[in-house]
N, C-alpha and C positions, 0 to 999 in steps of 0.2 A: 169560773172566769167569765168575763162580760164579753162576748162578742161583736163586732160589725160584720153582717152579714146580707147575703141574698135571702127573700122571702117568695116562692112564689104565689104567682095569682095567675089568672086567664082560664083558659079554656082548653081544651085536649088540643096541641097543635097549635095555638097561640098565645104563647107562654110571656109575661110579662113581671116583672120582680121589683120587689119594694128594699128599700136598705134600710135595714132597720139594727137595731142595738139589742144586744139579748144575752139571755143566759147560755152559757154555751150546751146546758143541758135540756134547754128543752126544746122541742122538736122542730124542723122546718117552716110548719104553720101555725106552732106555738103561739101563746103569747111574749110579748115584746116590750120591750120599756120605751125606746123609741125610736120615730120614724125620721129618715134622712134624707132617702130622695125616691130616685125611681130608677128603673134600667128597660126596657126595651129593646132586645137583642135582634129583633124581625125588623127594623128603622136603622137603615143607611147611615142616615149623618144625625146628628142631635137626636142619639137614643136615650142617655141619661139625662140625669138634672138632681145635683147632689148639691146640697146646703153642707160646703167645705168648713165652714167656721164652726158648727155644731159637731161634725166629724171629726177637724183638730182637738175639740174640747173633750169628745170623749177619747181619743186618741191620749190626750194628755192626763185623763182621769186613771187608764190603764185600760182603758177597751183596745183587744186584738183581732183587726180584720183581715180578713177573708184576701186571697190572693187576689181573686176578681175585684174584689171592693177597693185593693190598694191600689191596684192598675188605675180605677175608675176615679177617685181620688185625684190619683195622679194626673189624669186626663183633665180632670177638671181645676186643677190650680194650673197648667199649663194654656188652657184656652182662657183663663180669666186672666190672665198676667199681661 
């Protein structure tokens, strides 16, 4: 099954994560089919930045995200609206 999910990246203690689309089987830092936005959990206000129309498309292809990912999602067609 295809996933939307967190990826991480940074450094020990500054942790920053990529959204990416993936097999649900392969690992955290796996390889990925593709990239969607960002998330930055250490930044206040405008931590993300999700390209929502590529998100709906795999959404509607049958890709199933991540509770974090649907919040994030969700945050992000409500500030563009």
């Amino acid at each position: 099954m295809v996933k939307i999910r967190l990826r991480r990246e940074g450094t020990k203690g500054r942790p920053y994560y990529r959204i990416i689309v993936a097999d649900g089987r392969s690992r955290r830092e796996g390889a990925f089919i593709d990239q969607l936005g960002t998330y930055d959990p250490l930044v206040e206000t405008g931590n993300f930045n999700i390209d929502v129309a590529k998100a709906d498309e795999w959404i509607a292809k049958g890709a199933q995200p991540s509770e974090t990912v649907r919040s994030l999602i969700k945050k992000a067609k409500q500030a563009s609206a």
